[in-house]
TORKOL-4160 file (C-alpha; in steps of 0.2 Angstrom, whole numbers, padded with zeros to 4 digits, m for minus):
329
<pt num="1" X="m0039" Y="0159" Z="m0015"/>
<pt num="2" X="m0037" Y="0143" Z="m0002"/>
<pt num="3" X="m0032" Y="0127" Z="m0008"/>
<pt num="4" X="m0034" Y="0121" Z="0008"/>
<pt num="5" X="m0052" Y="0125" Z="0009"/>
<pt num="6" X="m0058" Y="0118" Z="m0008"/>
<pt num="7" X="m0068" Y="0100" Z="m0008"/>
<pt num="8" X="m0062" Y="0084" Z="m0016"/>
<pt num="9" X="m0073" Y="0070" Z="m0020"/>
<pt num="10" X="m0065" Y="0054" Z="m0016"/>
<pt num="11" X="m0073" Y="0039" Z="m0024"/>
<pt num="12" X="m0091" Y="0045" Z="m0019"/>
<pt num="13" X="m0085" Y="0052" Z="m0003"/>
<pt num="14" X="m0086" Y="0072" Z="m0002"/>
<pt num="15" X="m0072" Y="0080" Z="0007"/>
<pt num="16" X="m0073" Y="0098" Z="0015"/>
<pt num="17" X="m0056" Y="0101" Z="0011"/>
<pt num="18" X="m0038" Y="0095" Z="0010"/>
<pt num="19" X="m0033" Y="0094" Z="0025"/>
<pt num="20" X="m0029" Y="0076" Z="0033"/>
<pt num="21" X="m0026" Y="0067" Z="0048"/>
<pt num="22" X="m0012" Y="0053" Z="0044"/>
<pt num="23" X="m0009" Y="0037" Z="0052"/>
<pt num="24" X="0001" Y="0038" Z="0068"/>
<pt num="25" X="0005" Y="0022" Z="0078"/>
<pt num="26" X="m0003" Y="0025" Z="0099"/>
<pt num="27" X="m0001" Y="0010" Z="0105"/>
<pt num="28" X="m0016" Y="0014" Z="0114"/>
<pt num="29" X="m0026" Y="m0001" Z="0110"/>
<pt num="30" X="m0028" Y="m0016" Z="0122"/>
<pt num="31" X="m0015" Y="m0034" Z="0123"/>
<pt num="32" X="m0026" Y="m0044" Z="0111"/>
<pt num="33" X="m0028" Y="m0027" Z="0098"/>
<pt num="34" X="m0045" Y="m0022" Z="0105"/>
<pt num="35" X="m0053" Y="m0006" Z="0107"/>
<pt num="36" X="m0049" Y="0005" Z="0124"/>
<pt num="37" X="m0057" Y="0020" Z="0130"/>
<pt num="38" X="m0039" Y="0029" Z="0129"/>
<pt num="39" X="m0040" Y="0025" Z="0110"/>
<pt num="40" X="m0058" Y="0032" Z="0107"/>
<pt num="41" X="m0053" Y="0048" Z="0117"/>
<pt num="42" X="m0036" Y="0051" Z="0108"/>
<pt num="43" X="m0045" Y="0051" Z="0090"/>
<pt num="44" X="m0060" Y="0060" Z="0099"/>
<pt num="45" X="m0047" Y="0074" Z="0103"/>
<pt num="46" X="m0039" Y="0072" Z="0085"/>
<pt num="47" X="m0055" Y="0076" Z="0078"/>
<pt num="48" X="m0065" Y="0087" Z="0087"/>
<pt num="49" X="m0072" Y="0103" Z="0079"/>
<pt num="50" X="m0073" Y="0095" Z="0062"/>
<pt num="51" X="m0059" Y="0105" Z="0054"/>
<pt num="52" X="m0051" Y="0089" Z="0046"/>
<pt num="53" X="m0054" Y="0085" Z="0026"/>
<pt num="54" X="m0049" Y="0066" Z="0032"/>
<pt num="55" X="m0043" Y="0054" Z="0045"/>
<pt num="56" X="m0035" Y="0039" Z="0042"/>
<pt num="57" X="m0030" Y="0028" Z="0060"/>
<pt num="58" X="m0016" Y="0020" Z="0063"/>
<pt num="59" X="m0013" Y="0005" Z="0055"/>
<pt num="60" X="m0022" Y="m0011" Z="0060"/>
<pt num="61" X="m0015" Y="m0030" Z="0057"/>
<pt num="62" X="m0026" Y="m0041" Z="0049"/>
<pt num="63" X="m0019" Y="m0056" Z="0057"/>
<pt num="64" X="m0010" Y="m0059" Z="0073"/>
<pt num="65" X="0006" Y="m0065" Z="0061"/>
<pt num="66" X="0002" Y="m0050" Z="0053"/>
<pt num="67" X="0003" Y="m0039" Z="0069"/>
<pt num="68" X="0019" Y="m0028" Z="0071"/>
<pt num="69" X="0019" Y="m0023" Z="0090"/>
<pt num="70" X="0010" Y="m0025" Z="0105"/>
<pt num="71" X="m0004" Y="m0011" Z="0108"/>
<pt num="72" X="m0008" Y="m0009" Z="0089"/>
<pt num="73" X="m0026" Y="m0013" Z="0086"/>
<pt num="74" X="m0032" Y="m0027" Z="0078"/>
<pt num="75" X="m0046" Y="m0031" Z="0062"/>
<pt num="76" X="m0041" Y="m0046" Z="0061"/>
<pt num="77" X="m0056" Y="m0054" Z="0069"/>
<pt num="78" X="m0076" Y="m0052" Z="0065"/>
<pt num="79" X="m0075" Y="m0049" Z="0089"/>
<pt num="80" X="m0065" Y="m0032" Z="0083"/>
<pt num="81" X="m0081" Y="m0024" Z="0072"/>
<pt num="82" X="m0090" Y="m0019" Z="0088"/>
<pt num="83" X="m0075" Y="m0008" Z="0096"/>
<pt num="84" X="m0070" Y="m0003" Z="0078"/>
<pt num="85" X="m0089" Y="0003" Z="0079"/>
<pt num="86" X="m0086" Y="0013" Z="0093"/>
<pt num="87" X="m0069" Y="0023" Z="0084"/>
<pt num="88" X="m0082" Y="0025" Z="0069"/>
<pt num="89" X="m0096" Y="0035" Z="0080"/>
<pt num="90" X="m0084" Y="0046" Z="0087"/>
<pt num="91" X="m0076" Y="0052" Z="0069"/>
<pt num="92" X="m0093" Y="0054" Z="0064"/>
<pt num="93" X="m0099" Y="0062" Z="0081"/>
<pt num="94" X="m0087" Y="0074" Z="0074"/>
<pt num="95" X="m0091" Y="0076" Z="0057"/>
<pt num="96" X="m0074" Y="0071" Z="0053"/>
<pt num="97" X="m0075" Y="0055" Z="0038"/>
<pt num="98" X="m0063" Y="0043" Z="0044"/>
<pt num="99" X="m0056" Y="0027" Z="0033"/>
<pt num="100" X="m0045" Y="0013" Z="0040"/>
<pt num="101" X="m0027" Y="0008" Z="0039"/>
<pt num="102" X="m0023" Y="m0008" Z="0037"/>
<pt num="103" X="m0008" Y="m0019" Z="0037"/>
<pt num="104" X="0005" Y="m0037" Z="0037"/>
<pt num="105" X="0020" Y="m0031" Z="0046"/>
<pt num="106" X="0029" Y="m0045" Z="0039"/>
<pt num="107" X="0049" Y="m0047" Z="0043"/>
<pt num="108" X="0044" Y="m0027" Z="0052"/>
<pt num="109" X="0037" Y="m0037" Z="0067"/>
<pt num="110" X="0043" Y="m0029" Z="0086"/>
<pt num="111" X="0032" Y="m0043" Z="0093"/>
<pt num="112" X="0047" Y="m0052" Z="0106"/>
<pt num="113" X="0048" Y="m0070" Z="0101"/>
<pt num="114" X="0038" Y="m0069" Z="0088"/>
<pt num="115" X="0042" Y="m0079" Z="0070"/>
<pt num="116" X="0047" Y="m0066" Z="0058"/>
<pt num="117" X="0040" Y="m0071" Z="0039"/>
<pt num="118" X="0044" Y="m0060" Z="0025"/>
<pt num="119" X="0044" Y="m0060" Z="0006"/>
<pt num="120" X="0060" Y="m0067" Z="0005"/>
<pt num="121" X="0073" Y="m0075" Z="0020"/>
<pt num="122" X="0085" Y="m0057" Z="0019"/>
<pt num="123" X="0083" Y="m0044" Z="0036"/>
<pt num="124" X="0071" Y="m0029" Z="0034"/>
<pt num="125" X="0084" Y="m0013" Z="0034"/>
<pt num="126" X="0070" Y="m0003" Z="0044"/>
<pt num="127" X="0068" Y="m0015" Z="0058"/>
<pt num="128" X="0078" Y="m0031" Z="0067"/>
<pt num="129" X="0092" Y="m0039" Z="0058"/>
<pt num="130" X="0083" Y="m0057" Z="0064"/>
<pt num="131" X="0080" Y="m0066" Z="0047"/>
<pt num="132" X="0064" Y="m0070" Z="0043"/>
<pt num="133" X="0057" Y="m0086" Z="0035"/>
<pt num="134" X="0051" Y="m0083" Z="0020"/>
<pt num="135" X="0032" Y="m0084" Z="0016"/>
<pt num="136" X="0026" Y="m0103" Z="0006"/>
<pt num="137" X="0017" Y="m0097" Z="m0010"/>
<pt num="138" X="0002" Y="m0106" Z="0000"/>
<pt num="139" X="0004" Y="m0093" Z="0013"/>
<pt num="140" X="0008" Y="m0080" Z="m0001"/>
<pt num="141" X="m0011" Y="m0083" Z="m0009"/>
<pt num="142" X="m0018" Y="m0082" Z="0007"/>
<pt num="143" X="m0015" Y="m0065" Z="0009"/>
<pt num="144" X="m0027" Y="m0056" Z="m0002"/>
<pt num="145" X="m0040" Y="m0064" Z="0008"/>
<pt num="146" X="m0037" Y="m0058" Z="0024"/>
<pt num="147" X="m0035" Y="m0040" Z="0019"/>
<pt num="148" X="m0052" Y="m0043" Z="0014"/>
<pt num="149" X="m0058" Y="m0049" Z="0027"/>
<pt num="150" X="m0051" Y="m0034" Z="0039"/>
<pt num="151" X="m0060" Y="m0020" Z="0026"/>
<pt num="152" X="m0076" Y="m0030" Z="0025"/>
<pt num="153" X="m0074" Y="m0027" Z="0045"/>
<pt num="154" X="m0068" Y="m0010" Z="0042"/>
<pt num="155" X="m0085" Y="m0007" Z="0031"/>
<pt num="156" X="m0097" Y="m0016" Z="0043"/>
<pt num="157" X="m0090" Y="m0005" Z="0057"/>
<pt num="158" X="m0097" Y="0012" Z="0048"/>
<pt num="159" X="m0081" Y="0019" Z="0042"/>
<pt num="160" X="m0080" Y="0028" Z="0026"/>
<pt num="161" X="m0066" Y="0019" Z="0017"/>
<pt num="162" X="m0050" Y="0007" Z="0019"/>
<pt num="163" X="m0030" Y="0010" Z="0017"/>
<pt num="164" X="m0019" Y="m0004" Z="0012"/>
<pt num="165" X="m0001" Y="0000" Z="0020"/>
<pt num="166" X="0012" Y="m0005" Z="0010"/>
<pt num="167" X="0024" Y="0008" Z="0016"/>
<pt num="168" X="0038" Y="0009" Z="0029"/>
<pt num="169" X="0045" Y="m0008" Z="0025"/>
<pt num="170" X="0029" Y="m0016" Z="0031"/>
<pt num="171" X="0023" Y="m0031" Z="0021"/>
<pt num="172" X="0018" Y="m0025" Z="0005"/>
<pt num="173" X="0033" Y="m0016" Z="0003"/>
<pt num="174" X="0043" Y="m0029" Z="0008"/>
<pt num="175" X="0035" Y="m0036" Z="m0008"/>
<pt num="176" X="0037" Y="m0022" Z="m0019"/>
<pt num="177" X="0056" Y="m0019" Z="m0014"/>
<pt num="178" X="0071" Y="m0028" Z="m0022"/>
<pt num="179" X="0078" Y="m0029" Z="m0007"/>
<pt num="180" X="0067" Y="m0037" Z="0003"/>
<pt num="181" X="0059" Y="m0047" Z="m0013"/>
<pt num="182" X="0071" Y="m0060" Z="m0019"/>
<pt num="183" X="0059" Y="m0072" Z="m0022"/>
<pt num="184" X="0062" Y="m0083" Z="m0038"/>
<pt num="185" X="0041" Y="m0085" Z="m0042"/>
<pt num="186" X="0028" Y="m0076" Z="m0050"/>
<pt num="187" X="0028" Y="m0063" Z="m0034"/>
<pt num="188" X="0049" Y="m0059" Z="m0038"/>
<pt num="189" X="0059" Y="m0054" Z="m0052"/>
<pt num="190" X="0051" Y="m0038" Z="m0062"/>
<pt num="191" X="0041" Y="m0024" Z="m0057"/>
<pt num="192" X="0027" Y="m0033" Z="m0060"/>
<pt num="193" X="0028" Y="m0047" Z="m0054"/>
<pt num="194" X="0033" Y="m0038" Z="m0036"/>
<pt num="195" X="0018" Y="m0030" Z="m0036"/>
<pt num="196" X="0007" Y="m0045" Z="m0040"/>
<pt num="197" X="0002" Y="m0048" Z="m0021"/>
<pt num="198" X="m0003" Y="m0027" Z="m0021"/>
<pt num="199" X="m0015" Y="m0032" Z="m0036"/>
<pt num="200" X="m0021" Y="m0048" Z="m0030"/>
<pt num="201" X="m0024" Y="m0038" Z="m0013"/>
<pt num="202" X="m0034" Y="m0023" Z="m0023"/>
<pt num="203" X="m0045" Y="m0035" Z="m0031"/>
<pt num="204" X="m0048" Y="m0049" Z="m0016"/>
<pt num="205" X="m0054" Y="m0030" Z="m0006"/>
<pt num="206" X="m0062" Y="m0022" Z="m0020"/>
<pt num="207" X="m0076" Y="m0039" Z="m0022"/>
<pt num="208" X="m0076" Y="m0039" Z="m0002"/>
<pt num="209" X="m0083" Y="m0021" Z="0000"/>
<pt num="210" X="m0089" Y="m0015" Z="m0018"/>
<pt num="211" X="m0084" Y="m0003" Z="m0030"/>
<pt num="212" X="m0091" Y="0011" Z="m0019"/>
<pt num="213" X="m0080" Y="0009" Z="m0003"/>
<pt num="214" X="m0065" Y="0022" Z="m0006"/>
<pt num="215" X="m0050" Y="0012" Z="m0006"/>
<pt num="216" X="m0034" Y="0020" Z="m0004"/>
<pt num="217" X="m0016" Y="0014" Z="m0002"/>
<pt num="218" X="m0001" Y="0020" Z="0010"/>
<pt num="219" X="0014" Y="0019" Z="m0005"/>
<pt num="220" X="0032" Y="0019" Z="m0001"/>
<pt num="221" X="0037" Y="0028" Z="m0016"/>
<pt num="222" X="0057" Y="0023" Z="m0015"/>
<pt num="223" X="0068" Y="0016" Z="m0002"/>
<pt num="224" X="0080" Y="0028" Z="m0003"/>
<pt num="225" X="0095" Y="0014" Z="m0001"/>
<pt num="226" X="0104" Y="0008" Z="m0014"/>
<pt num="227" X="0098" Y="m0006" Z="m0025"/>
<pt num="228" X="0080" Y="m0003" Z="m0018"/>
<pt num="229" X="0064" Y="0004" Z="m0024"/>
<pt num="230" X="0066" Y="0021" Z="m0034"/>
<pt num="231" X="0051" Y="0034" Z="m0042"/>
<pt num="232" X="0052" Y="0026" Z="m0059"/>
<pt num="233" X="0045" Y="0011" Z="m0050"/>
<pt num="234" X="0032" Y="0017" Z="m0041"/>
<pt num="235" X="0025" Y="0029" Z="m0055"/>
<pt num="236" X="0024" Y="0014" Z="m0064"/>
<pt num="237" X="0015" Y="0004" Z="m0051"/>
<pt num="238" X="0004" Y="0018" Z="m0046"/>
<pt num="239" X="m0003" Y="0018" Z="m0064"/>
<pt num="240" X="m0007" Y="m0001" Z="m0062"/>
<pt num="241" X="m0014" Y="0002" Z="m0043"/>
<pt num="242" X="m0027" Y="0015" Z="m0053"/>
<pt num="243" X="m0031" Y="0001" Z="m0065"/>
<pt num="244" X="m0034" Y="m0010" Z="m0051"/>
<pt num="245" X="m0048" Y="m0001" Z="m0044"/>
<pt num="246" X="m0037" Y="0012" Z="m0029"/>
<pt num="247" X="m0046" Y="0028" Z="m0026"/>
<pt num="248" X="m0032" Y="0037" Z="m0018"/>
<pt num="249" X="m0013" Y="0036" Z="m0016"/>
<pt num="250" X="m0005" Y="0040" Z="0001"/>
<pt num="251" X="0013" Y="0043" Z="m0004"/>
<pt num="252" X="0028" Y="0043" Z="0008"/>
<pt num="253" X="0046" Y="0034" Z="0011"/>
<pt num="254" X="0047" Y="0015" Z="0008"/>
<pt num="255" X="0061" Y="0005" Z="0017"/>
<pt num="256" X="0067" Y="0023" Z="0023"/>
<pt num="257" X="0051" Y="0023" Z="0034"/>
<pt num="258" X="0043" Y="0041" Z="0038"/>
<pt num="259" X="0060" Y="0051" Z="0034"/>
<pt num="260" X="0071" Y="0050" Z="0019"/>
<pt num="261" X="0091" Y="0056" Z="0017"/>
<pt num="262" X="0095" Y="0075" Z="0020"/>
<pt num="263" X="0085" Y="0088" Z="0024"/>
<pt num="264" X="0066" Y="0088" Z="0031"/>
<pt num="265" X="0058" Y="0105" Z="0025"/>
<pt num="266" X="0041" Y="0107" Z="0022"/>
<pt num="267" X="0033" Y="0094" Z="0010"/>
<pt num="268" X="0049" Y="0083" Z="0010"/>
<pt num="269" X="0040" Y="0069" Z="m0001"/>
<pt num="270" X="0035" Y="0081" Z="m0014"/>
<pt num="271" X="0047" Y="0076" Z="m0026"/>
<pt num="272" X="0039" Y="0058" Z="m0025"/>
<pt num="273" X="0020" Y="0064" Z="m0024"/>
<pt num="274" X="0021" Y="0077" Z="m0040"/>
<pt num="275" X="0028" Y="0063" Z="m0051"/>
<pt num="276" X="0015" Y="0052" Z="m0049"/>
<pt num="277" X="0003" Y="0067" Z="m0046"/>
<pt num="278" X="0008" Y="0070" Z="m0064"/>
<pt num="279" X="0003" Y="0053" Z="m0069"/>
<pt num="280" X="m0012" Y="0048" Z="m0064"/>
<pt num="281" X="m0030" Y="0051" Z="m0062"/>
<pt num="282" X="m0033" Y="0048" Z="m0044"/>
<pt num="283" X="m0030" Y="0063" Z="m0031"/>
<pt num="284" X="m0013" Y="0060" Z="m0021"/>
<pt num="285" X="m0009" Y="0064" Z="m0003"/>
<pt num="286" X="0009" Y="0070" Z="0003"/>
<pt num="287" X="0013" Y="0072" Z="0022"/>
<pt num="288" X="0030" Y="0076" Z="0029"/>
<pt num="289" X="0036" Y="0093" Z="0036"/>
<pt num="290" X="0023" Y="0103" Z="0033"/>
<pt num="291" X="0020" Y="0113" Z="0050"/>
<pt num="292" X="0009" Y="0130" Z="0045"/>
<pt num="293" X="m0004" Y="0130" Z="0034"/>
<pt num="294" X="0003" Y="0141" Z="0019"/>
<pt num="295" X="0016" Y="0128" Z="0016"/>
<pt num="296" X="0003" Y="0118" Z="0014"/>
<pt num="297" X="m0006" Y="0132" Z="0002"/>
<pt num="298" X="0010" Y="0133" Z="m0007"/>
<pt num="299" X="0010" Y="0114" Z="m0010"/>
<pt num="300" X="m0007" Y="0112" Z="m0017"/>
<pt num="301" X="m0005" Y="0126" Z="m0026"/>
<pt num="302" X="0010" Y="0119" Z="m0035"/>
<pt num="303" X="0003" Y="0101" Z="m0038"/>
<pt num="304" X="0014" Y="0092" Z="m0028"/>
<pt num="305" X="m0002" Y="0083" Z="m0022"/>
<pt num="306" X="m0020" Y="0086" Z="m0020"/>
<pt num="307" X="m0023" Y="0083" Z="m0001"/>
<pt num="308" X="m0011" Y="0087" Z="0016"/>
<pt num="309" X="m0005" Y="0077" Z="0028"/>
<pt num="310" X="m0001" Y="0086" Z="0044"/>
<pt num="311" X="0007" Y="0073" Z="0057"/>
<pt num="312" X="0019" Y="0079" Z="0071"/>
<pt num="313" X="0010" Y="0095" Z="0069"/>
<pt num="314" X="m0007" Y="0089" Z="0074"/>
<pt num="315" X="0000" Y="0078" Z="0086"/>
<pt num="316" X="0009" Y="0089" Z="0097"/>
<pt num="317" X="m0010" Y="0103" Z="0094"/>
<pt num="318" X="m0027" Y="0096" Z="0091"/>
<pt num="319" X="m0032" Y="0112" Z="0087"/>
<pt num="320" X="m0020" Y="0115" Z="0073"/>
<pt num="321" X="m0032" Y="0110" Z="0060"/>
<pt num="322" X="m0046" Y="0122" Z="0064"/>
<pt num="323" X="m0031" Y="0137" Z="0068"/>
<pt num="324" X="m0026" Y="0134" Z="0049"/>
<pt num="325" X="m0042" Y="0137" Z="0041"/>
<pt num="326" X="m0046" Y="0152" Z="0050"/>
<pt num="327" X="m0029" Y="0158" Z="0046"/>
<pt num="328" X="m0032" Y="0152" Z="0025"/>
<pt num="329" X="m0049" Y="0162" Z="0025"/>
């Protein structure tokens, strides 16, 4: 039997199988976060021969204070549908679905002379040690909005779903980690109140695009620094994210970034995936380390997550997804 072959239904959306392209920064897209033709033909290449489950872009800033580098693309104005468009018929051109990643970099910002803002005034550990200014609770409430404005963008442009990132110290995780958060409102303090911006966010998206746009979210499941976010938190958030209306949760590294402490072996992650796995409802995807597809089968196979993100893997070979299903037969 193959794991990898089997189909998931993903908040209405039928996948072929569990296979899934994740979000890797190109810095591929024009100065002002548009659409070029080196973008289209990188995901073209990415996802020709419609092997893949899933593709999920690179993440995309809602707004230009949001923005975290130079290159990235943007969904942070209603001029940005038209080229997102474009991405959207060459995913499809490939039978390949394709959901959008989108995301505040916060204090993560690479942007030269740019003013860093944060959840709190402390540096981000996976960045700069500049300090950012701390975001007004105006500012705060503001927020939700925009990531709602960029997925009602992402949904007008034809994709198939959205993905908040609050991963990799980015904003959202800036939020959720005590390290970043020491704020003295109602966005600081407990769990819960560090993860009332990822609610407010959930819901501001979820009246934007409808119950029926899949909505997934990029989580950094722990920090792996001391005094930061650990898996206790997160399977405790996760449960409230499902409430909230998220069809699918993308685990990986928090204020670690993409890599975590030690040793990197295939499915590196899994021991923050299978926990939440364990406790919720909705499927969950892992990606780290896996290079050949029986890791992949082995890690399905033991629940450490529903659905495979392959990263380096596919990047360095576009034809690794369509070798490993010919090889899972």
């Amino acid at each position: 039997m193959s794991y990898l072959r089997e189909p998931l239904t993903v908040g209405g959306l039928t996948l072929r199988n569990r296979l899934v392209l994740p979000p890797m920064a190109t810095s591929k897209a024009n100065p002002d976060g548009s659409m070029t033709d080196e973008l289209l033909a990188y995901y073209d290449g990415k996802s020709r021969g419609g092997a893949l489950g899933l593709a999920i872009t690179e993440h995309c800033f809602i707004s230009e204070q949001g923005r975290n580098r130079v290159g990235q693309p943007s969904v942070a104005d209603d001029a940005m549908v038209e080229g997102l468009a474009a991405l959207a018929e060459v995913f499809h051109r490939n039978d390949v679905p394709a959901v959008v990643q989108i995301s505040h970099a916060g204090a993560a910002s690479v942007v030269p002379d740019k003013e860093l803002v944060g959840a709190s005034d402390v540096p981000n550990p996976t960045a700069t040690s500049r300090i950012p200014r701390a975001l007004t609770p105006d500012e705060v409430a503001d927020i939700p909005h925009q990531f709602a404005e960029a997925a009602r963008r992402v949904r007008e442009a034809g994709f198939d779903g959205v993905e908040l990132h609050s991963a990799h110290g980015y904003l959202l995780n800036q939020f959720l980690s005590p390290l970043t958060n020491r704020r003295t409102d109602s966005f600081g303090g407990s769990l819960e109140n560090r993860i009332q911006l990822h609610l407010d966010v959930i819901r501001a998206v979820r009246g934007q695009v409808g119950r029926d746009f899949p909505l997934l979210l990029r989580l950094g499941a722990a920090d792996y620094i001391p005094g930061g976010t650990i898996i206790d938190d997160s399977v405790a958030a996760s449960l409230r994210f499902q409430e909230a209306g998220v069809d699918v949760l993308d685990i990986t590294g928090g204020l670690s970034g993409y890599t975590r402490p030690g040793p990197e072996g295939p499915g590196y992650f899994s021991e923050l995936s299978a926990p939440i796995k364990a406790a919720v409802s909705v499927p969950v995807i892992l990606t780290g380390g896996v290079t050949e597809p029986d890791q992949a089968e082995r890690l399905l196979a033991e629940g450490a997550a529903d659905l495979i993100g392959v990263g380096r893997a596919m990047l360095r070979d576009s034809e690794w997804a369509l070798n490993a299903l010919r090889m899972s037969q």
